[in-house]
C-alpha positions as CSV (number, residue, x, y, z in Angstrom):
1,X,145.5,43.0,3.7
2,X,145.0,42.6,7.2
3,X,142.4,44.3,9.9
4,X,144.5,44.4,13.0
5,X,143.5,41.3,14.3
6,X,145.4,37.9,15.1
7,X,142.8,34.6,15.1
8,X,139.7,36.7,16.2
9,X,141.1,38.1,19.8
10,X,141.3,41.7,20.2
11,X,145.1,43.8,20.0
12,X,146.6,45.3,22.6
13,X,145.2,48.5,22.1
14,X,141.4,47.3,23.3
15,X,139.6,49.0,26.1
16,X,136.7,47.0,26.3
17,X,133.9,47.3,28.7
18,X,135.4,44.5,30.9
19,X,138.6,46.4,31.5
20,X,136.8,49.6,32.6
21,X,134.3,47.6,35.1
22,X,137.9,45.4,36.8
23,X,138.8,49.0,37.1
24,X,136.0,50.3,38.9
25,X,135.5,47.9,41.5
26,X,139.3,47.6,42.7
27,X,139.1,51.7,43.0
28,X,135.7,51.0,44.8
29,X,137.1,48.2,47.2
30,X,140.3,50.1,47.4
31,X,138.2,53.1,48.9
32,X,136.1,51.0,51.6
33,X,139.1,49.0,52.8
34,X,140.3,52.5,53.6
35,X,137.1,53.7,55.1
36,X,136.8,50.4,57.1
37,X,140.7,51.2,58.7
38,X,140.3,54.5,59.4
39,X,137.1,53.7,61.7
40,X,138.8,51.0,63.3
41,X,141.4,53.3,64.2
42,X,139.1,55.4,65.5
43,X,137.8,53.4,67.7
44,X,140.7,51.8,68.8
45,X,141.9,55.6,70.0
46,X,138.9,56.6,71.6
47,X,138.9,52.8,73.2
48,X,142.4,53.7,74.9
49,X,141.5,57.4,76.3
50,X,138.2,56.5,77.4
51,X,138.4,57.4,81.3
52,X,137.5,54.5,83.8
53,X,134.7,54.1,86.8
54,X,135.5,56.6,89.3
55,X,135.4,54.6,93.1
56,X,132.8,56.4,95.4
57,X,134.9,55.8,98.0
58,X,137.4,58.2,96.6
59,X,135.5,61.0,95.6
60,X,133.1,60.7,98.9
61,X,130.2,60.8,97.3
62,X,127.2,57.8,97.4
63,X,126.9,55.4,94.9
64,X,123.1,54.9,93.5
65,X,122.4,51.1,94.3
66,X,120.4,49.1,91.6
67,X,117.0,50.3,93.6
68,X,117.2,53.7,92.9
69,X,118.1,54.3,96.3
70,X,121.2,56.7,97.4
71,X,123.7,54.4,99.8
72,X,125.3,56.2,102.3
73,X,129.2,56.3,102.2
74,X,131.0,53.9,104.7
75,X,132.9,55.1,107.0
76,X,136.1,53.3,107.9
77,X,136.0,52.1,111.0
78,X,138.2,53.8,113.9
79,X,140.6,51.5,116.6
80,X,139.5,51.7,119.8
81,X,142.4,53.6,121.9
82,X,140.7,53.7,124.8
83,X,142.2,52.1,127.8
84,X,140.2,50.1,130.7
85,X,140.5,51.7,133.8
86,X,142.1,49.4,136.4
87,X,140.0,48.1,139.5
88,X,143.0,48.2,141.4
89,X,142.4,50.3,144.5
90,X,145.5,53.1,144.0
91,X,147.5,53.0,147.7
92,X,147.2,55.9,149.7
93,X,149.3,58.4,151.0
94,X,151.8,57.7,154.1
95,X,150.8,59.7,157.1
96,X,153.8,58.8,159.1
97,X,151.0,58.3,161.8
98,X,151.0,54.7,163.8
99,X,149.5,53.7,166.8
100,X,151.6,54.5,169.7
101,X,152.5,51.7,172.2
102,X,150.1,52.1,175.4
103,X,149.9,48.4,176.5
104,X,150.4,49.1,180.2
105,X,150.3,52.6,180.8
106,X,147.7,54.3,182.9
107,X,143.6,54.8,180.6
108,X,144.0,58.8,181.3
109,X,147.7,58.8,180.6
110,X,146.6,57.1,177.0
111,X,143.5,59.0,176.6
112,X,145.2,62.1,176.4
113,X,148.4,60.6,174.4
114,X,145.7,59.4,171.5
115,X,144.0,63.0,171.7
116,X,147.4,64.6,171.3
117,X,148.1,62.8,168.3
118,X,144.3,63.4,166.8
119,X,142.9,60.1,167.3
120,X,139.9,59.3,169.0
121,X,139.6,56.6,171.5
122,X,136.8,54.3,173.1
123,X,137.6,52.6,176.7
124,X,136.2,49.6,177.0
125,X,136.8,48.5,180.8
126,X,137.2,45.2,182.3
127,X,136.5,43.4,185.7
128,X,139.6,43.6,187.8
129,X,140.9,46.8,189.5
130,X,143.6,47.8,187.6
131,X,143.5,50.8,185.3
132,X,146.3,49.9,183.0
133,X,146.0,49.6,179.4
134,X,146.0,45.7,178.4
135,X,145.5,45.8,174.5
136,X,144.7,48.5,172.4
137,X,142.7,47.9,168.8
138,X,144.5,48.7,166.0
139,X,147.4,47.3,167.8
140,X,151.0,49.2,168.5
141,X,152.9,50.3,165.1
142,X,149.6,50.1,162.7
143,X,149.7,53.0,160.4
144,X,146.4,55.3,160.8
145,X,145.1,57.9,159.9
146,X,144.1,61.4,161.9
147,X,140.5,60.8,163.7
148,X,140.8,57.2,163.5
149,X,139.4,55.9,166.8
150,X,141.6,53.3,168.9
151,X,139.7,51.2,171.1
152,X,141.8,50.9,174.3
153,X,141.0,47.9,176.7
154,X,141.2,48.6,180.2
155,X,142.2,46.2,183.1
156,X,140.1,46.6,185.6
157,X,136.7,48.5,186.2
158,X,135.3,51.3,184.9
159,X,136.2,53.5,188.2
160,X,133.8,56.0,190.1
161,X,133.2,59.3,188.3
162,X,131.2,63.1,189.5
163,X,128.6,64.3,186.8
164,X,129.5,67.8,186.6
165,X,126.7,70.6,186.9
166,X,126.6,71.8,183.3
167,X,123.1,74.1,184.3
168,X,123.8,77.3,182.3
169,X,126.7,76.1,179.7
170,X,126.6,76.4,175.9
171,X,126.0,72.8,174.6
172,X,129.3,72.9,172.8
173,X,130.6,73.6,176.2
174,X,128.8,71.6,178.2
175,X,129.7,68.5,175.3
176,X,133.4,69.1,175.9
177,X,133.3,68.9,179.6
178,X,131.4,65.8,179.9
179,X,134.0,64.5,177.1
180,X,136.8,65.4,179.0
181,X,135.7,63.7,182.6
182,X,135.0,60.5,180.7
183,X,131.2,61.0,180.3
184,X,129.1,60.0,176.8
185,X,126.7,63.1,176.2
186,X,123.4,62.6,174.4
187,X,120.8,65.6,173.2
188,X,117.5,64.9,173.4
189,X,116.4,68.0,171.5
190,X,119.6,69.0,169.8
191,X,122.8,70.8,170.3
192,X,122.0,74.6,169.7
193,X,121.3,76.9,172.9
194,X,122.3,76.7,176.8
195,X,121.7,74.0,178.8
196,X,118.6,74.2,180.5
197,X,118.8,70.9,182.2
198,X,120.5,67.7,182.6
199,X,120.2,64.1,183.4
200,X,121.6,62.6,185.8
201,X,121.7,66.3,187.2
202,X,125.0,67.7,189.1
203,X,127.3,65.7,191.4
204,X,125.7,62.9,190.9
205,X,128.6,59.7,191.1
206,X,128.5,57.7,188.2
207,X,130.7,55.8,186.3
208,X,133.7,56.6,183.7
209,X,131.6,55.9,179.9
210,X,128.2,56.9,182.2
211,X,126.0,58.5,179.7
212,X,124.5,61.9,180.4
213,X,121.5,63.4,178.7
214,X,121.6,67.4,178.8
215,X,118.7,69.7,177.0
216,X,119.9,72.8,175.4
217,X,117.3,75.6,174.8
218,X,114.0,74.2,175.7
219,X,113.6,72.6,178.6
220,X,112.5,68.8,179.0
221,X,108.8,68.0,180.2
222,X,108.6,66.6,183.4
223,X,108.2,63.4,182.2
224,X,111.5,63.8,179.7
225,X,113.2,64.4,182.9
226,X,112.4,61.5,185.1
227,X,114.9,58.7,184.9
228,X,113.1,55.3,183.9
229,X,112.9,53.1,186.6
């Protein structure tokens, strides 16, 4: 009679405390393998959708330095469009207005030509006895503008010339008279007023570019008046 058992090991039907424990711990390892996956997983996900640095520059806003302190946001710098003004003089307008040709023509007969015209004019006389233009400065043909005095050079002399008696004249009156019989006028105590006196006085013979002195309004003290010797 037998007990179920072949040379001392146990049958097939054993379940021996060895069994149960292999058991165990493969469930238990089974179960932490699976824990250990699915947190790696996790990770690994939230790895992936985490959102990146966002750039200062793009949002505009300062970006704390490593002090503590708040850095202002750079501005990007702008190209200078702005264009040098040239220090080339621009070229002005044509007047159409040239010195007219007066190289032998009579000083009055040129005088009055340049007046015409709006120009002024300064004689300069010579030594001989001519009174024909010989030059004239700006010369013929240079372009000029209104009021632009022309020096005209005379031939001979500066001839005889009557101071007219301006006694009793505006001074605006008594300035264009003496400008008109060849006379340089001078103000001693301005140009507002009659004239109340005048130096050399009336019909006196002077000189074409003679200066005369005429007071308008007040008159001149007596020692104004006296010619230096």
């Amino acid at each position: 009679m037998t007990d179920g058992t072949t040379g001392g090991r146990p049958g097939r039907g054993d379940t021996g405390p060895d069994r149960t424990r292999l058991i165990i711990g493969g469930g238990a390892a089974a179960i932490l393998l699976a824990i250990i996956g699915a947190a790696g997983g996790w990770v690994l996900a939230g790895d992936q959708v985490r959102p990146g640095p966002v750039s200062s520059a793009a949002t505009g806003t300062p970006t704390p330095s490593p002090t503590g302190r708040i850095s202002p946001p750079q501005e990007r710098p702008t190209p200078n469009t702005a264009t040098t003004p040239s220090s080339s003089p621009s070229p002005s307008r044509p007047t159409g207005l040239t010195v007219p040709d007066l190289v032998g023509a009579d000083f009055e007969e040129a005088r009055e030509e340049l007046r015409d015209l709006g120009l002024g004019w300064q004689l300069v006389f010579g030594s001989g006895d001519s009174s024909s233009v010989r030059s004239t400065d700006p010369a013929p043909g240079t372009p000029v503008r209104r009021g632009v005095t022309v020096k005209i050079n005379v031939a001979g002399a500066a001839p005889p010339n009557e101071v007219p008696d301006l006694t009793g004249e505006t001074c605006n009156e008594a300035r264009d008279e003496l400008v008109d019989d060849g006379f340089s006028p001078r103000y001693p105590n301005g140009r507002s007023g009659t004239v109340t006196s005048q130096q050399p006085p009336g019909g006196t013979v002077g000189r074409w570019n003679d200066v005369v002195q005429i007071w308008c309004g007040t008159p001149p003290s007596a020692d104004a008046s006296t010619p230096a010797p």
